[in-house]
N, C-alpha and C positions, 0 to 999 in steps of 0.2 A: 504494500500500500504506500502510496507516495505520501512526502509530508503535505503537498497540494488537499488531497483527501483527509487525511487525518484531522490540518485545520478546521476543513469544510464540516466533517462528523462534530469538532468540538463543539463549533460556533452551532451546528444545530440543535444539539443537545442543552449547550446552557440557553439557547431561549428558547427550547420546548421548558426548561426549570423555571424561567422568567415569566413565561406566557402561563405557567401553571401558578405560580405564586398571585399573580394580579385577577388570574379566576378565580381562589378564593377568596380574596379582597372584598371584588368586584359584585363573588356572587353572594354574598354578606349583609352587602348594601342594594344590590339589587331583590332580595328578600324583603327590602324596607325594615332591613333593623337598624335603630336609631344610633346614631355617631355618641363614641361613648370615651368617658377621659377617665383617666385611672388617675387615684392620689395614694402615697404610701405614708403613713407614720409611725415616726417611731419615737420614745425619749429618752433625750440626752444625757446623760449618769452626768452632773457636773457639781464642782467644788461648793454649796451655796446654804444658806442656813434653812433653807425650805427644801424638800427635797420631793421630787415627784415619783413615787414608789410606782404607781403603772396606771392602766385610764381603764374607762367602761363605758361601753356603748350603752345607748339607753333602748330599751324594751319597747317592744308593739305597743304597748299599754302606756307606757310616757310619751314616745313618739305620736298615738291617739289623741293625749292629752294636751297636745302642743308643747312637747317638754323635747326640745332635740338636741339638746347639749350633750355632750359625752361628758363624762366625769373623771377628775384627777383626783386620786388618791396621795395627798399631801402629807409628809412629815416634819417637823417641826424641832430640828437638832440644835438650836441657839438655846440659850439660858434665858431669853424673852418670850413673854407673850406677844403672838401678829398681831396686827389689828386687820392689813390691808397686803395682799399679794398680788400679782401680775402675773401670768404666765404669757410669754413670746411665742410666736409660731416663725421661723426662717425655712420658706420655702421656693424650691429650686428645680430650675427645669433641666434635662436632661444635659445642655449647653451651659451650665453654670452660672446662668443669670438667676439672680435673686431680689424676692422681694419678704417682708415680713411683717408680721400683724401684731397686734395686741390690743386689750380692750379695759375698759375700767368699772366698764357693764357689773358685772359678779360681784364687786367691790360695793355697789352701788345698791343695786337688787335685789341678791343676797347678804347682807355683810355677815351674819353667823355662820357662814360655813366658811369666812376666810379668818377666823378666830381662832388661835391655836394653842395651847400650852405647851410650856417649854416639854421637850423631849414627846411631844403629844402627836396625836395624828387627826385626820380627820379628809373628807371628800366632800368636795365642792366640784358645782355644775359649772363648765368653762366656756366660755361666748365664742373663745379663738379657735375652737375645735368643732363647731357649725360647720358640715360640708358646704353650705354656701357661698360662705367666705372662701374655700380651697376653690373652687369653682370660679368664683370673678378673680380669685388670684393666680390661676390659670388663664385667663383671659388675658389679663396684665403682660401675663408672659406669654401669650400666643403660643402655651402649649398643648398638647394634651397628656402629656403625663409630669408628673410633678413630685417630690417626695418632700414632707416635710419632717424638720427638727424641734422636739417642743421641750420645754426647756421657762426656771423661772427667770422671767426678767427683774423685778423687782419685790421688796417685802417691806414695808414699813411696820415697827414695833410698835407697843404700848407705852413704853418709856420714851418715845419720840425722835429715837433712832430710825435707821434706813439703812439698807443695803442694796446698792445697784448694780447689776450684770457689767462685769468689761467683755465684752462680747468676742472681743480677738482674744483674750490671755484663755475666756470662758471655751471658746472653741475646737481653743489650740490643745487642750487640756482635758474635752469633754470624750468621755467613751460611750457608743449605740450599744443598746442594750447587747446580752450575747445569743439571744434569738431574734431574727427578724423574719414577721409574716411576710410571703412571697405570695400567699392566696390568689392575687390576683397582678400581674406584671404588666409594664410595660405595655406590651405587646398586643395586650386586650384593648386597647386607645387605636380608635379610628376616627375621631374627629378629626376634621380636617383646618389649617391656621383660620381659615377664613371663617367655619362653622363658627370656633369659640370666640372669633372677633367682634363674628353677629351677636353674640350670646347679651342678652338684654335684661332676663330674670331667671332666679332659682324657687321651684316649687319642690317641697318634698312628699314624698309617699311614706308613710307612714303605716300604710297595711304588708308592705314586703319586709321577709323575715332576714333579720340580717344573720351572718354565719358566725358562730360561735367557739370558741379553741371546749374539749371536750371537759377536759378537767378543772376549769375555774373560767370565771368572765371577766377577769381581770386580765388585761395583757398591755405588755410592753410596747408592743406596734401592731398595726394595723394596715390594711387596705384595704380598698372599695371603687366601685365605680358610679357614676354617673352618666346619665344617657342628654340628650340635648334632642329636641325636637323643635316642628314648627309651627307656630300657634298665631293667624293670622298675620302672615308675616315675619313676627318677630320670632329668634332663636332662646328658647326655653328651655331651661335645664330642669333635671326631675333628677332629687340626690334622696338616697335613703333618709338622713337624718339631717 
């Protein structure tokens, strides 16, 4: 067989693999299943006098009830009572651009659940952890997959102290947990930049069961997706929680 022929078989073959790969792409969305963006999380171990032991999704029955916060499980390692905490979200697309959240809502809202005693624990509902916000910060980033870092930003005490995140020393220094959920990757993201560009609002469903780890509902990280559809026009997200 000449090298003439052998090119000719290569090059036919990787685009019978190319023409295979974009047919199930192709026949995915030609099915009309809705363009869909994956977000991953996980938290950050870092040096700080609050510390976030792991998170939990909330229930059919809170999500029912308009409760869609996910919840952190807070520890309390200073010699002060909290009064007031912060938790950050630094979220980042595949290309290294970042953007990142935080909110003062919880503080606000709830303020007993962000009450701690010294060496104490306790779980509070966290605003930064809304799949909607992952959603319009996906958008920011004209991504569709996205992974974030959560992590406390700030703590103010009873005694009228304060402690603030240095975010480069906190980074450089912080460990991801030593399991990280893969449940759902990358790869499951087929929105397209221009879909999440459109993207105008987040509605959530509340009646779909979200997946569970078997032995405890408490965990370190997470992922999920959301789907985007179109609703007179405009690009509509629909996130579990």
């Amino acid at each position: 067989m000449t090298s003439y022929l052998r090119n000719m078989m290569h090059a036919a073959y990787a685009g019978s693999i190319l023409s295979l790969l974009f047919l199930f792409v192709g026949d995915a969305r030609a099915q009309g299943q809705d363009p869909t963006v994956v977000t991953k999380l996980r938290i950050l171990q870092q040096d700080a006098p609050v510390q976030i032991l792991s998170m939990k999704l909330p229930d059919r029955s809170e999500r029912q009830a308009g409760r869609h916060e996910p919840s952190v499980h807070l520890r309390n390692t200073s010699s002060s009572q909290t009064s007031r905490i912060w938790v950050e979200t630094i979220i980042t697309d595949p290309q290294g651009h970042v953007v990142s959240t935080s909110s003062d809502s919880p503080n606000e809202l709830r303020p007993a659940e962000r009450v701690i005693l010294p060496g104490g624990e306790g779980w509070a509902r966290e605003t930064v952890l809304r799949s909607d916000n992952f959603l319009m910060a996906a958008k920011r980033l004209r991504s569709n997959c996205i992974s974030v870092d959560v992590l406390v930003m700030r703590v103010d005490f009873a005694d009228g102290t304060s402690w603030h995140l240095n975010r480069s020393k906190t980074l450089a220094a912080s460990k991801p947990p030593e399991k990280i959920d893969e449940t759902v990757a990358c790869s499951s993201a087929t929105a397209s930049e221009d879909e999440i560009g459109r993207l105008t609002s987040v509605q959530f469903r509340p009646d779909q069961e979200l997946p569970r780890p078997q032995d405890s509902s408490e965990v370190q990280s997470y992922s999920f997706l959301c789907s985007l559809h179109s609703d007179e026009g405009h690009i509509v997200g629909s996130c579990p929680f």
